[in-house]
N, CA and C atoms as a LAMMPS dump frame, in Angstrom:
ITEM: TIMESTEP
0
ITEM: NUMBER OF ATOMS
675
ITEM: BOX BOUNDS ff ff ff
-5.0000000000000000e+02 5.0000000000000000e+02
-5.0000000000000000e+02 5.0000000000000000e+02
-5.0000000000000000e+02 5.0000000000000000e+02
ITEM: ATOMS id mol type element x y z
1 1 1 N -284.527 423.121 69.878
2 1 2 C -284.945 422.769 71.234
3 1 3 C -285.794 423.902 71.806
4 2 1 N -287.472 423.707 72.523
5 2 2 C -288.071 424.569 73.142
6 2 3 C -287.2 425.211 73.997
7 3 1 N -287.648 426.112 74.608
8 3 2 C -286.934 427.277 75.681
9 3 3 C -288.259 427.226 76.717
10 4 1 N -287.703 426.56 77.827
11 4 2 C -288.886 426.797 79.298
12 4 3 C -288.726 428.179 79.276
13 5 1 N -289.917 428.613 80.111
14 5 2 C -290.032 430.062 80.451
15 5 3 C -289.322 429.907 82.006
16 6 1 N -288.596 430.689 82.071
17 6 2 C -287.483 430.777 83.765
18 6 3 C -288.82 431.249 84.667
19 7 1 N -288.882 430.567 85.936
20 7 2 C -289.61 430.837 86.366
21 7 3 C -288.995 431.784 88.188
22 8 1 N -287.683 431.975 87.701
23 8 2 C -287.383 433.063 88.676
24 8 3 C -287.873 434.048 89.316
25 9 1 N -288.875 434.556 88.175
26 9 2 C -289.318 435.752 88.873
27 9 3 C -290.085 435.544 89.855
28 10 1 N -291.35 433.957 89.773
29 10 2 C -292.29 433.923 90.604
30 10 3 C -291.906 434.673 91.387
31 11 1 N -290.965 434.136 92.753
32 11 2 C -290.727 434.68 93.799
33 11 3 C -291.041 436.235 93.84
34 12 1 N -290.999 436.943 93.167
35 12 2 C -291.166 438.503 93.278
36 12 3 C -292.391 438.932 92.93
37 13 1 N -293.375 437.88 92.031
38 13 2 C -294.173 438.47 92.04
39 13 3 C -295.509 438.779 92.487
40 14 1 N -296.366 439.829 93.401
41 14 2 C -296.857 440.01 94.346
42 14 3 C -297.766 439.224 94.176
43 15 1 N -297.942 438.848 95.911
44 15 2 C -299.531 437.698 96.556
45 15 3 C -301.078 438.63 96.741
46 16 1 N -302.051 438.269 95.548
47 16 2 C -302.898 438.929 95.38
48 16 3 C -304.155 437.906 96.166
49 17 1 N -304.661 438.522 96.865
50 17 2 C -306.363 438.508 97.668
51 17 3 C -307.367 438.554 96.919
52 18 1 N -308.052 437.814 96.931
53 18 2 C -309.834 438.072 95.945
54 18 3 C -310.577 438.359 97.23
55 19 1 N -311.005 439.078 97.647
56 19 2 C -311.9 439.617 99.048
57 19 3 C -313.046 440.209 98.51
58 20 1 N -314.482 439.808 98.659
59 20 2 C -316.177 440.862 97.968
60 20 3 C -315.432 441.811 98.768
61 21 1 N -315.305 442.311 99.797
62 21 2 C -315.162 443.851 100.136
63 21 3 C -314.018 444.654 99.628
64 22 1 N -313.277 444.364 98.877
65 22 2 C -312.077 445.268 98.338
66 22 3 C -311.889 444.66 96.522
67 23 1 N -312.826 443.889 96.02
68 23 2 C -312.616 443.32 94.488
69 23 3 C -313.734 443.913 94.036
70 24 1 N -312.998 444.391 92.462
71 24 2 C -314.474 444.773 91.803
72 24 3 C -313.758 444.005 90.359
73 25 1 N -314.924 443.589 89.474
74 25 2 C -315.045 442.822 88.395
75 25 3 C -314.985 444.173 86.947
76 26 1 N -313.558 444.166 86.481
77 26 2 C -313.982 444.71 85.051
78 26 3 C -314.232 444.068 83.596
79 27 1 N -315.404 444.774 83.421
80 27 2 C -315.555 443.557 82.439
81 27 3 C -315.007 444.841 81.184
82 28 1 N -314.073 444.54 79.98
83 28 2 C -313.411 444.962 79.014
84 28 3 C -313.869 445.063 77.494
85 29 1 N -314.5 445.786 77.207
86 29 2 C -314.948 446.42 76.104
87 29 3 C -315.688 444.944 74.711
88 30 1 N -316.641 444.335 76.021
89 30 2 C -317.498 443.898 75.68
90 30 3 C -318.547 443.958 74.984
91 31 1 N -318.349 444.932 73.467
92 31 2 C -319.11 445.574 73.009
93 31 3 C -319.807 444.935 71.405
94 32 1 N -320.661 445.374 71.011
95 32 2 C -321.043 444.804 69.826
96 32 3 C -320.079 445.12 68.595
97 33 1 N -319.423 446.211 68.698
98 33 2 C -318.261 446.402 67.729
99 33 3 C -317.121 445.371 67.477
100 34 1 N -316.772 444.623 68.992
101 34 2 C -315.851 444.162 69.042
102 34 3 C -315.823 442.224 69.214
103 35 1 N -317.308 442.007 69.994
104 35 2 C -318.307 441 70.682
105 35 3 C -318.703 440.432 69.544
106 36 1 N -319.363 441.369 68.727
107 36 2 C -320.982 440.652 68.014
108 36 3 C -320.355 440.334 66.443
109 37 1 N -320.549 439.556 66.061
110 37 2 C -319.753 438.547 64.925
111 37 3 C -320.989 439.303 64.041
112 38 1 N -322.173 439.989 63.914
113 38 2 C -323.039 440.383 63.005
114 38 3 C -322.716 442.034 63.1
115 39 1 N -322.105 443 63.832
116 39 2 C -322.233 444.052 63.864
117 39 3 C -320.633 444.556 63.839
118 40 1 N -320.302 445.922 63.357
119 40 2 C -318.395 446.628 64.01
120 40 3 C -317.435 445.611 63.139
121 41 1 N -317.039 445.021 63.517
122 41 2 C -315.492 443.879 63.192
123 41 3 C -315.794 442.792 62.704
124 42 1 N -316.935 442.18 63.321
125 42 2 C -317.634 440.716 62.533
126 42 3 C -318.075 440.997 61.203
127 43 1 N -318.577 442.377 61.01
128 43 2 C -319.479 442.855 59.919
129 43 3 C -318.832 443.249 58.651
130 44 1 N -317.513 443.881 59.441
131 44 2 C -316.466 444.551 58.257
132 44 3 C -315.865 443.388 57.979
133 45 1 N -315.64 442.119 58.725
134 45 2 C -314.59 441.074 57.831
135 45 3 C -315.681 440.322 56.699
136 46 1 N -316.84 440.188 57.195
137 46 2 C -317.97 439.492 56.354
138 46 3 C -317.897 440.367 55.085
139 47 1 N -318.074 441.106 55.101
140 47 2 C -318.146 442.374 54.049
141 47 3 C -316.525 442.409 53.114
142 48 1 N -315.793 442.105 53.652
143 48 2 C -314.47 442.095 52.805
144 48 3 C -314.378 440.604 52.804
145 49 1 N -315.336 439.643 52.64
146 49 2 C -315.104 438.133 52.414
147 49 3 C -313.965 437.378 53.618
148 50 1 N -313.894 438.036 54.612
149 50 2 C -312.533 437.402 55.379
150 50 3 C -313.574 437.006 56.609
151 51 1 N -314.224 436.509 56.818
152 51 2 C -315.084 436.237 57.673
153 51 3 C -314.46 434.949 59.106
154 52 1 N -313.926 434.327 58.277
155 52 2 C -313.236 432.713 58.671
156 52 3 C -311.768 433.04 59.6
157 53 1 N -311.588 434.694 59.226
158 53 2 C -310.36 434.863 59.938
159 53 3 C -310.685 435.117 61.245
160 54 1 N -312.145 435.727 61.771
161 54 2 C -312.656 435.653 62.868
162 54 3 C -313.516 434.754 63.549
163 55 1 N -312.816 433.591 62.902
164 55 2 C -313.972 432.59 63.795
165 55 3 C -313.731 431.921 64.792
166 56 1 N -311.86 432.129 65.835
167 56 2 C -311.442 431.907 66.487
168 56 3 C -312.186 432.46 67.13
169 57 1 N -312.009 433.846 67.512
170 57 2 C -312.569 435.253 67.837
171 57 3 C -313.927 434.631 68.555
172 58 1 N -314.849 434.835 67.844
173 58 2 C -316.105 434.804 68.095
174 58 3 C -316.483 433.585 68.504
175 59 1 N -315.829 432.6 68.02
176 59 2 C -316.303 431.396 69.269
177 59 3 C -315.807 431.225 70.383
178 60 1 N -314.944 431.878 70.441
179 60 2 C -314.132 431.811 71.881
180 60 3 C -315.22 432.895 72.623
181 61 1 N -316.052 434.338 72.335
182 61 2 C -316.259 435.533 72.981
183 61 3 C -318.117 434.206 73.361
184 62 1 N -318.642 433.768 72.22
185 62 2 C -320.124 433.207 72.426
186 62 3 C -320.062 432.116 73.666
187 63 1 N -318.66 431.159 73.374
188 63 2 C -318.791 429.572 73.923
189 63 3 C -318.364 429.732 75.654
190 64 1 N -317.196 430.649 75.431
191 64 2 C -316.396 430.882 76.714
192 64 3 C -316.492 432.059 77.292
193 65 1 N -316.434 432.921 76.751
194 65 2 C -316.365 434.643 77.631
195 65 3 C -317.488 434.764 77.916
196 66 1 N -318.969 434.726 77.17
197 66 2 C -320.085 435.066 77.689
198 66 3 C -320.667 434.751 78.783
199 67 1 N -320.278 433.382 78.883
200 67 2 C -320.878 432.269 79.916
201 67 3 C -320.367 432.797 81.1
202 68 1 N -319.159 432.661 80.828
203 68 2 C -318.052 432.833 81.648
204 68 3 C -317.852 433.883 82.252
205 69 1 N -318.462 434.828 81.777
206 69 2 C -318.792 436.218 82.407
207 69 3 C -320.085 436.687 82.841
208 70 1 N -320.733 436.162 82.249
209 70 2 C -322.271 435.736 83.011
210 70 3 C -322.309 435.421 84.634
211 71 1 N -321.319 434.104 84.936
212 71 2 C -321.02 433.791 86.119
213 71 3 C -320.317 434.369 86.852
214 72 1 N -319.566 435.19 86.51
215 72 2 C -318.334 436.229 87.21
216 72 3 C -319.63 437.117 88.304
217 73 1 N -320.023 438.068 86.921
218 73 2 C -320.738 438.747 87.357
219 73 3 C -322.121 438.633 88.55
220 74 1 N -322.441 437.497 88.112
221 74 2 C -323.434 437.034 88.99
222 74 3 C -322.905 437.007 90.735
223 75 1 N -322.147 435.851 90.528
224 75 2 C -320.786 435.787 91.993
225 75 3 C -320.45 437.017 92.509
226 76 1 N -320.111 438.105 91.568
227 76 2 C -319.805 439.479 92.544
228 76 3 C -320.908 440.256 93.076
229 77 1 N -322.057 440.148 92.154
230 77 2 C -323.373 440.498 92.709
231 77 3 C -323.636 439.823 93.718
232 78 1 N -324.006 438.392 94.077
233 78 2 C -323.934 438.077 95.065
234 78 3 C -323.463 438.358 96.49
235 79 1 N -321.812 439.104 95.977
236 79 2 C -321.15 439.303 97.459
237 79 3 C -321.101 440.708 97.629
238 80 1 N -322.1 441.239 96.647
239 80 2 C -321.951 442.908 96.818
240 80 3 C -320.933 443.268 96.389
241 81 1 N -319.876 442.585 95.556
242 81 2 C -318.518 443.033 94.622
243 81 3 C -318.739 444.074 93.428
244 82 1 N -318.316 445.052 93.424
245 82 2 C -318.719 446.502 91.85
246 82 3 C -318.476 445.168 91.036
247 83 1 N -319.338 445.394 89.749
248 83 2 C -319.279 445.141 88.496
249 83 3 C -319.256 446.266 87.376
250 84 1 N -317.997 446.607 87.095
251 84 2 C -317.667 447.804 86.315
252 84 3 C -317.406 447.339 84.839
253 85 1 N -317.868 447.681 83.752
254 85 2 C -317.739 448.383 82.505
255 85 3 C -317.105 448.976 81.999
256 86 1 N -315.885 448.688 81.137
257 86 2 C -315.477 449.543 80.202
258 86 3 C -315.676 449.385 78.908
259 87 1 N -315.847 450.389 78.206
260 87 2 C -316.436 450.538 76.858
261 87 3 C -314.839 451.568 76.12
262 88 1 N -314.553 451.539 74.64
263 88 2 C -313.856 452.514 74.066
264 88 3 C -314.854 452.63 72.832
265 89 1 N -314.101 453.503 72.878
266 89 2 C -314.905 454.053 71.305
267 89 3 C -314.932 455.715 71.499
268 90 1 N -315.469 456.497 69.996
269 90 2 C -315.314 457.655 69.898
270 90 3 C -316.628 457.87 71
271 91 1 N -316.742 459.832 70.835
272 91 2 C -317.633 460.134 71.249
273 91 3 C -318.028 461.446 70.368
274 92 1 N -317.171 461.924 69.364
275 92 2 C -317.716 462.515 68.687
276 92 3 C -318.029 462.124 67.242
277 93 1 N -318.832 462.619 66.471
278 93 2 C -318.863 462.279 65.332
279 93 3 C -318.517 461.996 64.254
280 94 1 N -316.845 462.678 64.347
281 94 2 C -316.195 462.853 63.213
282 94 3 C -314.575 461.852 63.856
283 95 1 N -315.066 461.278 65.073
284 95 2 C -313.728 460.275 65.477
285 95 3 C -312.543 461.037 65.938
286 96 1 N -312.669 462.724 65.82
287 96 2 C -311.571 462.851 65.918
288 96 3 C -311.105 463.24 67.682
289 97 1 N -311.44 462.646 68.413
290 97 2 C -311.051 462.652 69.595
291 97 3 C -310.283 461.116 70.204
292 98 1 N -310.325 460.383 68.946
293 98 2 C -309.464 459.022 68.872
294 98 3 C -308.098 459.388 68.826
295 99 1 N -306.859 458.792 69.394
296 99 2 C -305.819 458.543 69.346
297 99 3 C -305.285 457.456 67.851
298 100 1 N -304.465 458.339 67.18
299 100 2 C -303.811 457.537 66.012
300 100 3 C -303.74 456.262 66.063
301 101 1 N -303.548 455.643 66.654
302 101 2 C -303.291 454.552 66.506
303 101 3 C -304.575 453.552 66.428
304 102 1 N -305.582 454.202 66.828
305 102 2 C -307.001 453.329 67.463
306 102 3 C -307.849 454.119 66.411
307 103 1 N -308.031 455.416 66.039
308 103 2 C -308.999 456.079 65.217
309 103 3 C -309.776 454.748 63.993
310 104 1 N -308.469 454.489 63.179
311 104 2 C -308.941 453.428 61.792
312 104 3 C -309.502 452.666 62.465
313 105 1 N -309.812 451.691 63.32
314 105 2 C -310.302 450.515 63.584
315 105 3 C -311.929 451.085 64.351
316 106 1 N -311.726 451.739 64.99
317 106 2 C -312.737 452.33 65.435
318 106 3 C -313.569 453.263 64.579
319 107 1 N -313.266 453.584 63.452
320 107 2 C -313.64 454.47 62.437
321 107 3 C -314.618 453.074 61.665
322 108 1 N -313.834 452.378 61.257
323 108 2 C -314.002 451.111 60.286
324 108 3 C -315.367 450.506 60.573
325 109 1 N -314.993 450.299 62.516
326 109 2 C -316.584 448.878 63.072
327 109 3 C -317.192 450.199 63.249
328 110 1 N -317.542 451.915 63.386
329 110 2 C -318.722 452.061 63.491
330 110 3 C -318.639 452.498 64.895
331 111 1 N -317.54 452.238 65.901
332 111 2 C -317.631 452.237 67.594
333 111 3 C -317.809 453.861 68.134
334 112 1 N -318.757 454.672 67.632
335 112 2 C -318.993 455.618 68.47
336 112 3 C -320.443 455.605 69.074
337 113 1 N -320.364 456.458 70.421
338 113 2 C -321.01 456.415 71.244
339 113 3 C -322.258 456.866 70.466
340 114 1 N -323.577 456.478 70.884
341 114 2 C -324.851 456.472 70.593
342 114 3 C -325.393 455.602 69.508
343 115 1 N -324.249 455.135 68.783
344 115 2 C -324.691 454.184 67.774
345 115 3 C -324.552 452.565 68.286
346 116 1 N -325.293 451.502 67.672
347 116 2 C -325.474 450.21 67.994
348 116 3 C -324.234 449.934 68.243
349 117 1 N -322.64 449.603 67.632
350 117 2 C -321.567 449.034 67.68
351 117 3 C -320.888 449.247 68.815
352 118 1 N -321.464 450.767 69.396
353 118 2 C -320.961 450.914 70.666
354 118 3 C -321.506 450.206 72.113
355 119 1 N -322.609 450.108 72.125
356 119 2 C -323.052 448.93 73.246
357 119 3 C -322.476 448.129 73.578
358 120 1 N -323.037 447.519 74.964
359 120 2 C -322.503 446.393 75.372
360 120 3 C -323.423 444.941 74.546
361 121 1 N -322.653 444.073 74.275
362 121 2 C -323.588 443 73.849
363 121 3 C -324.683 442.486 74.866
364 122 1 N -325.262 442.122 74.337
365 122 2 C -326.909 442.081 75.173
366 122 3 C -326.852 440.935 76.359
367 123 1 N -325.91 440.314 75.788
368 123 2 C -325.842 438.903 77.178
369 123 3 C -325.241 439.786 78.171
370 124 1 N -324.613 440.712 78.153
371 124 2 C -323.609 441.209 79.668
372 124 3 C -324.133 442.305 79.712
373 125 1 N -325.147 442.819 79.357
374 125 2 C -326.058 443.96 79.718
375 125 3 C -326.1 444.637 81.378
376 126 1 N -324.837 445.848 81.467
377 126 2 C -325.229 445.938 83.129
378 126 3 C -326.382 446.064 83.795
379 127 1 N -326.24 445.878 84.47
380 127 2 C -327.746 446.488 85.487
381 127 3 C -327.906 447.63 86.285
382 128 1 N -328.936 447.843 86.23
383 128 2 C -329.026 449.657 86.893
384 128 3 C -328.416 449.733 87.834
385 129 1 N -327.74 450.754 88.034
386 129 2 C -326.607 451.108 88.786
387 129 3 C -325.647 450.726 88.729
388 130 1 N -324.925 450.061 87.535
389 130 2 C -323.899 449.67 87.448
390 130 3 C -323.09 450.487 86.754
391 131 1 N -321.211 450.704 86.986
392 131 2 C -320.588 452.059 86.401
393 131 3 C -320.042 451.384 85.058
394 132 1 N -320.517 452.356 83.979
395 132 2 C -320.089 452.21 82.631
396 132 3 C -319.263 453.276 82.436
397 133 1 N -317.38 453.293 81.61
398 133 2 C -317.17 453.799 81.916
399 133 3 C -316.347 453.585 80.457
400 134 1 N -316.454 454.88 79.208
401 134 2 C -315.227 454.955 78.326
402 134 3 C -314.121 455.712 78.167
403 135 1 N -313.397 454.381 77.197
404 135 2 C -311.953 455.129 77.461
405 135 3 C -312.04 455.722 75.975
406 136 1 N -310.562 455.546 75.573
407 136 2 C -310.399 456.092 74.024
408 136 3 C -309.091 455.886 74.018
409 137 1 N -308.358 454.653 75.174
410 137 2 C -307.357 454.738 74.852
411 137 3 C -307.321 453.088 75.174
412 138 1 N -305.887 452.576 74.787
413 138 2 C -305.658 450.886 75.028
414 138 3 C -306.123 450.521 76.515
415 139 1 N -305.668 451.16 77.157
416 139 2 C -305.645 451.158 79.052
417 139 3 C -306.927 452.493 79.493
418 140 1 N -307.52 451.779 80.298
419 140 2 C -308.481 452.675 80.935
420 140 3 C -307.728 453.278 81.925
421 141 1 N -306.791 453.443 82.218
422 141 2 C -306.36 454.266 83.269
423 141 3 C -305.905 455.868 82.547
424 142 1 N -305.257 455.472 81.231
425 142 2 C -304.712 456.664 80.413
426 142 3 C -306.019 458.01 80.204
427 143 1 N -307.116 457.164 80.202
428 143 2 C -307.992 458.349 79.219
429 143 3 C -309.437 458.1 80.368
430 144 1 N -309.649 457.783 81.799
431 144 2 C -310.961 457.495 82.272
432 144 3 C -309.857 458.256 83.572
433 145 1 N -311.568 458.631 84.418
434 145 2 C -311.248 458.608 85.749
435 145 3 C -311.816 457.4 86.44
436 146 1 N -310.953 456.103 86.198
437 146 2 C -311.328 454.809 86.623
438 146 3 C -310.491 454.714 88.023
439 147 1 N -309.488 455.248 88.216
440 147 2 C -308.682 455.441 89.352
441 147 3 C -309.391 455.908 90.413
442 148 1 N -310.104 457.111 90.385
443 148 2 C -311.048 457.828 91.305
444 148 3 C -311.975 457.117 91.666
445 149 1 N -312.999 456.329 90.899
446 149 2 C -313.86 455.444 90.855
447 149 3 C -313.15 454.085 91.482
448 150 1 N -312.406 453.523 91.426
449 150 2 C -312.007 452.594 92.293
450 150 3 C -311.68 453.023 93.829
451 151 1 N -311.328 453.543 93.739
452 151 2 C -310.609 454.324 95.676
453 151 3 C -311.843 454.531 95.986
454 152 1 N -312.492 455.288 94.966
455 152 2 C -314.079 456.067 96.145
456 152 3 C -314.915 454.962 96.811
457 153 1 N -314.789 453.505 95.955
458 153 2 C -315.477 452.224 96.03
459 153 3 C -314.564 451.422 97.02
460 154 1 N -313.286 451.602 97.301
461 154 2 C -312.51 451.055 98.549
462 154 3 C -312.004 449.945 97.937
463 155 1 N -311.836 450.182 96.523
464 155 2 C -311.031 448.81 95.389
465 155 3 C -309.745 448.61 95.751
466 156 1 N -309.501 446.937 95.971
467 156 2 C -308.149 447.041 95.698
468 156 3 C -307.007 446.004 95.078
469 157 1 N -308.606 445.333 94.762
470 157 2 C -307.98 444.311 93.782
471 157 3 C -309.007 444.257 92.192
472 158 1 N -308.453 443.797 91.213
473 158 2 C -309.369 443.67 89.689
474 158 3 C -309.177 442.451 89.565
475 159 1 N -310.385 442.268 89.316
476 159 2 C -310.452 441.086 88.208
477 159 3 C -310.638 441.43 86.992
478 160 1 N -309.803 440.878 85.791
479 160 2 C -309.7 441.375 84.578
480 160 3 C -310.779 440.593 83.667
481 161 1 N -311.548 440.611 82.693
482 161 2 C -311.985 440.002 81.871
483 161 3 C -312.382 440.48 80.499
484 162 1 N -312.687 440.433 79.579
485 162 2 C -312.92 440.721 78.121
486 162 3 C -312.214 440.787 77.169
487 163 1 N -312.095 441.524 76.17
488 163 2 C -311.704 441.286 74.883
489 163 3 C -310.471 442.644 74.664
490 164 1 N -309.143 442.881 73.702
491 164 2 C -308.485 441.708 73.43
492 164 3 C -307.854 441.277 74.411
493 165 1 N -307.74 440.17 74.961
494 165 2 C -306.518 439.728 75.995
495 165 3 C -305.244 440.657 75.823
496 166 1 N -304.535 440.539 74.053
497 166 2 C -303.707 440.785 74.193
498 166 3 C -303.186 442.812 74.365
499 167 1 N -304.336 443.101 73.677
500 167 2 C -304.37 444.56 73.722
501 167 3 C -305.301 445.321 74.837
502 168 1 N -306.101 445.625 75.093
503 168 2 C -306.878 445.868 75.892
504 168 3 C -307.444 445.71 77.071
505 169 1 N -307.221 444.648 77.357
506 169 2 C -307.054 443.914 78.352
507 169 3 C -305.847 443.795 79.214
508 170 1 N -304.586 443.3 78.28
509 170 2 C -303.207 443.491 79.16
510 170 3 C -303.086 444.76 79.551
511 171 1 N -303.146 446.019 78.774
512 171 2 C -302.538 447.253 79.192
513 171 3 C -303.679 447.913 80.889
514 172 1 N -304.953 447.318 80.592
515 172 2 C -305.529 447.748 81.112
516 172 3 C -305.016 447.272 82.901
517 173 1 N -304.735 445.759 82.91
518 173 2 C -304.243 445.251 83.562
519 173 3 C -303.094 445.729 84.317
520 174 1 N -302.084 446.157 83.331
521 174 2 C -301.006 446.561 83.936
522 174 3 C -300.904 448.064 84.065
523 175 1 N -301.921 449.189 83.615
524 175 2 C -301.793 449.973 84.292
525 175 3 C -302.723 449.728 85.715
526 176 1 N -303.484 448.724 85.98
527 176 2 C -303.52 448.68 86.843
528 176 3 C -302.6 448.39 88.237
529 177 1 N -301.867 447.671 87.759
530 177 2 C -300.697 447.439 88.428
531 177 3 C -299.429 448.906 89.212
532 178 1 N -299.607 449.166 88.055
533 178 2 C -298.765 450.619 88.477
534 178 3 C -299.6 451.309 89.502
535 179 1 N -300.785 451.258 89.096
536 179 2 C -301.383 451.814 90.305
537 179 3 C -301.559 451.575 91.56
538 180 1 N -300.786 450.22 91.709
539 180 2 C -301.226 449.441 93.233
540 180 3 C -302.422 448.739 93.121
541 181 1 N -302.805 448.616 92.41
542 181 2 C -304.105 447.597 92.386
543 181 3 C -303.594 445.858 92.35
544 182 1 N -304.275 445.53 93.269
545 182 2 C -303.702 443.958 92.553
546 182 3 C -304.813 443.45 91.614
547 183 1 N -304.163 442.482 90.627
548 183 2 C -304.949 442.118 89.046
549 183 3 C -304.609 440.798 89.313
550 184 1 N -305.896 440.308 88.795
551 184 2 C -306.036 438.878 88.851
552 184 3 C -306.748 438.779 86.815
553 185 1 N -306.095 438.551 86.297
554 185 2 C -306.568 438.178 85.159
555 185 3 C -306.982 436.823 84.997
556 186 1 N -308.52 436.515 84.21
557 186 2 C -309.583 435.539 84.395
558 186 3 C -308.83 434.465 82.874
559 187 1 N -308.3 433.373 83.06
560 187 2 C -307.522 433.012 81.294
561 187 3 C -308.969 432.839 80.258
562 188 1 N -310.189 432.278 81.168
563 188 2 C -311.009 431.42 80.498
564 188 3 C -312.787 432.362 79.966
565 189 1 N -312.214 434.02 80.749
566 189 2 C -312.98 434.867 80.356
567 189 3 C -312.563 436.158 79.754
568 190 1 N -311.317 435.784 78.96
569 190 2 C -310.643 436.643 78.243
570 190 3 C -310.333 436.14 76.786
571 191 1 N -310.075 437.219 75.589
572 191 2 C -310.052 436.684 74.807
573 191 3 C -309.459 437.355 73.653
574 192 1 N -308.908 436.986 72.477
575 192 2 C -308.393 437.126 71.409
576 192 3 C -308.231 436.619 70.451
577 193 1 N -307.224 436.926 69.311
578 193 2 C -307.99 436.246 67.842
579 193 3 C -306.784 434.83 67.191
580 194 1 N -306.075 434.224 68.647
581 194 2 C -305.572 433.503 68.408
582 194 3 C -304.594 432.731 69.719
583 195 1 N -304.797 430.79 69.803
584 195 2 C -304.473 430.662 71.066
585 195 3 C -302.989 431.456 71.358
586 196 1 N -302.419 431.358 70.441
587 196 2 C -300.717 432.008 70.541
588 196 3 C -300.918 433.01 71.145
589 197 1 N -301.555 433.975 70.717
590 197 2 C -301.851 435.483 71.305
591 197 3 C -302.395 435.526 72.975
592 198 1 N -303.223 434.728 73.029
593 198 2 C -303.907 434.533 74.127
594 198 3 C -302.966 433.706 75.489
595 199 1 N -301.951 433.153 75.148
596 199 2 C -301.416 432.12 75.633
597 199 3 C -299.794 433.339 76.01
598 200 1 N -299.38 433.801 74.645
599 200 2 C -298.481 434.283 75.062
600 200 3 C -298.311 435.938 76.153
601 201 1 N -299.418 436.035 75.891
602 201 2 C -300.338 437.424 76.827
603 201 3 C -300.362 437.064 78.038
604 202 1 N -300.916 435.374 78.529
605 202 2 C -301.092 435.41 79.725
606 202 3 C -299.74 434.974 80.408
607 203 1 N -299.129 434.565 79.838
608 203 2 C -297.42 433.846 80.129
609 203 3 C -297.074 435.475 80.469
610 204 1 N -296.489 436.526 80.208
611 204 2 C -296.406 438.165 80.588
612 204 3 C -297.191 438.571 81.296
613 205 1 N -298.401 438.56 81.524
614 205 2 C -298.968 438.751 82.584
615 205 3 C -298.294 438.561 84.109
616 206 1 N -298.18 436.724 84.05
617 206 2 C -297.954 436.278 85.614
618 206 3 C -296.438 437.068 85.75
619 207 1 N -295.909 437.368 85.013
620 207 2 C -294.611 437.489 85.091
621 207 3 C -294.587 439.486 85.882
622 208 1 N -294.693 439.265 87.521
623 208 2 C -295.126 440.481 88.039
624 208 3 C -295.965 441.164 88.034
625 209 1 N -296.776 441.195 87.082
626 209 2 C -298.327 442.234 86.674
627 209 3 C -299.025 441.315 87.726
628 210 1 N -299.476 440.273 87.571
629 210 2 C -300.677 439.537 88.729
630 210 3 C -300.629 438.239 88.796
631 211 1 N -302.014 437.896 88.983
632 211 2 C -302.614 435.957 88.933
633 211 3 C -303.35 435.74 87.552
634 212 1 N -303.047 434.561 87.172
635 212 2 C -304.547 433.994 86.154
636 212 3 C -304.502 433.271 86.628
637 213 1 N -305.729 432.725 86.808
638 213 2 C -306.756 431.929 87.435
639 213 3 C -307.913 431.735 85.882
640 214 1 N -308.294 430.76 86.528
641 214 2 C -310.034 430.222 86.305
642 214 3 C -311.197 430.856 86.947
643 215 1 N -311.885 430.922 85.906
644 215 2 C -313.293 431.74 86.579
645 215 3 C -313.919 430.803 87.592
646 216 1 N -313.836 429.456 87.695
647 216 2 C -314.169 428.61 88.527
648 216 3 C -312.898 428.913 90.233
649 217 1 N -312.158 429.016 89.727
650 217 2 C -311.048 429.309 90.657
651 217 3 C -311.129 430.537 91.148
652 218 1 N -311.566 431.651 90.761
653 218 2 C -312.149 433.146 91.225
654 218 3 C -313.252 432.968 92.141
655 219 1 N -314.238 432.062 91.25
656 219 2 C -315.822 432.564 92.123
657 219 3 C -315.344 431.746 93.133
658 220 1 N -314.744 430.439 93.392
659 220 2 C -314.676 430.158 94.731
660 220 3 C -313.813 430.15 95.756
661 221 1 N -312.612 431.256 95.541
662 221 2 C -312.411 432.257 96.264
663 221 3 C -313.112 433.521 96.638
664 222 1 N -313.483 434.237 95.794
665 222 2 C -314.626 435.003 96.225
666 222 3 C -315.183 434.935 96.785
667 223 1 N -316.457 433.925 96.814
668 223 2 C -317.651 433.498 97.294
669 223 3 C -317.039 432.164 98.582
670 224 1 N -315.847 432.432 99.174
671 224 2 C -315.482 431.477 100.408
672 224 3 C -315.37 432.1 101.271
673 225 1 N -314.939 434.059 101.38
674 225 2 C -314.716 434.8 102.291
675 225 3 C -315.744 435.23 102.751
C-alpha cells in the first residue's frame, strides 16, 4: 500500500511574497558543462558510449528550463527584479581548490573557469550588468559572498531555478532558507536526471524550506504587484 505524504507540516511552513522590489531570480549553474548535451557531462557520457543515460537530462534543460527561464528572466527584467547567476566550477588549473566530493566531476566535464564548459549556455546569456557569481561548493551560500550581494540589493525573497534540482539547487535553496530568505522554487524550470529525483526533491522542499510554483504562476504574481 502507497504511503500519502502527511501533510501536517503545511501549517508551519512559512507564507512567502513574490514582490519586483524585494525578489531576485537565481538562475543555477546553467552552464555548458552541465546544460550543453555537446560539451562537460553530455560529452563525457557520449565518449564512454552512455549517452541515452542523459537524455532525460537534456531534454528536460532544451524543452523546459531554457524556455522557461528565458521567460523568468525576461518578467524580472521587466519589473526591475536582479537576475543573478551562479556558476561552480574550479578556478585554478590544477582543480585543486575543489572540495572532495565535487573535484572528480568537475575535473572529468572540463568546468574550470576560462575554459568553454565553464560558461553559461548561450540561450541564458546574462546581460551587462548582470551579477555572475561562483561557488565551488553544492550551496552558494557555503563558498560565495551571495549573502552580502543579496542584502546590499534589499533581497528578500529567491526564486530558485536550474540544474540539479536535486543537488544544487536544493542545498542552494535551503541555505537560503537558513538565512531568512524566503525561496520559492520554480518545479517547471528546474531540473535533473530523473522524474523520481526531481519529484522527490520538490516533495522536501515544500516541506518548510519554501513554495513551488509554476513559472507561469511566478511571472503572474510578479508582474501583478
Amino acid at each position: 500500500m502507497s504511503q500519502q505524504h502527511p501533510t501536517f507540516i503545511d501549517e508551519f511552513t512559512r507564507r512567502v511574497e513574490i514582490r519586483p522590489d524585494n525578489t531576485a531570480l537565481l538562475v543555477v549553474d546553467m552552464q555548458n558543462a552541465t546544460g550543453n548535451p555537446e560539451l562537460g557531462l553530455g560529452r563525457l557520457l557520449a565518449e564512454r558510449g552512455a549517452r541515452e543515460s542523459s537524455a532525460y537530462r537534456f531534454e528536460r534543460i532544451e524543452h523546459l528550463l531554457v524556455p522557461n527561464i528565458q521567460k523568468l528572466a525576461a518578467a524580472c527584467r521587466q519589473v526591475g527584479a536582479p537576475v543573478i547567476y551562479i556558476t561552480y566550477g574550479s578556478e585554478l588549473e590544477d582543480y585543486s581548490d575543489m572540495p572532495a566530493h565535487m573535484v572528480g566531476i568537475v575535473r572529468a566535464t572540463n568546468n574550470r573557469a576560462g575554459l568553454p564548459e565553464h560558461e553559461i549556455v548561450d540561450a541564458l546569456a546574462p546581460e551587462p550588468g548582470e551579477l555572475v557569481i561562483n561557488k565551488k561548493t553544492m550551496g552558494a551560500f557555503s563558498s560565495t559572498g551571495i549573502d552580502a550581494n543579496l542584502r546590499a540589493l534589499g533581497i528578500e525573497t529567491v526564486l530558485m531555478v536550474g540544474v540539479s534540482t536535486n543537488n544544487c539547487v536544493a542545498m542552494t535553496a535551503m541555505e537560503a532558507c537558513d538565512h531568512q530568505y524566503g525561496v520559492v522554487v520554480i518545479s517547471d524550470a528546474t531540473g535533473t536526471d530523473s522524474d523520481q529525483m526531481q519529484n522527490a526533491t520538490l516533495t522536501m522542499l515544500r516541506r518548510l524550506w519554501g513554495r513551488v510554483n509554476t513559472t507561469d504562476e511566478v511571472i503572474a504574481e510578479l508582474t501583478a504587484k
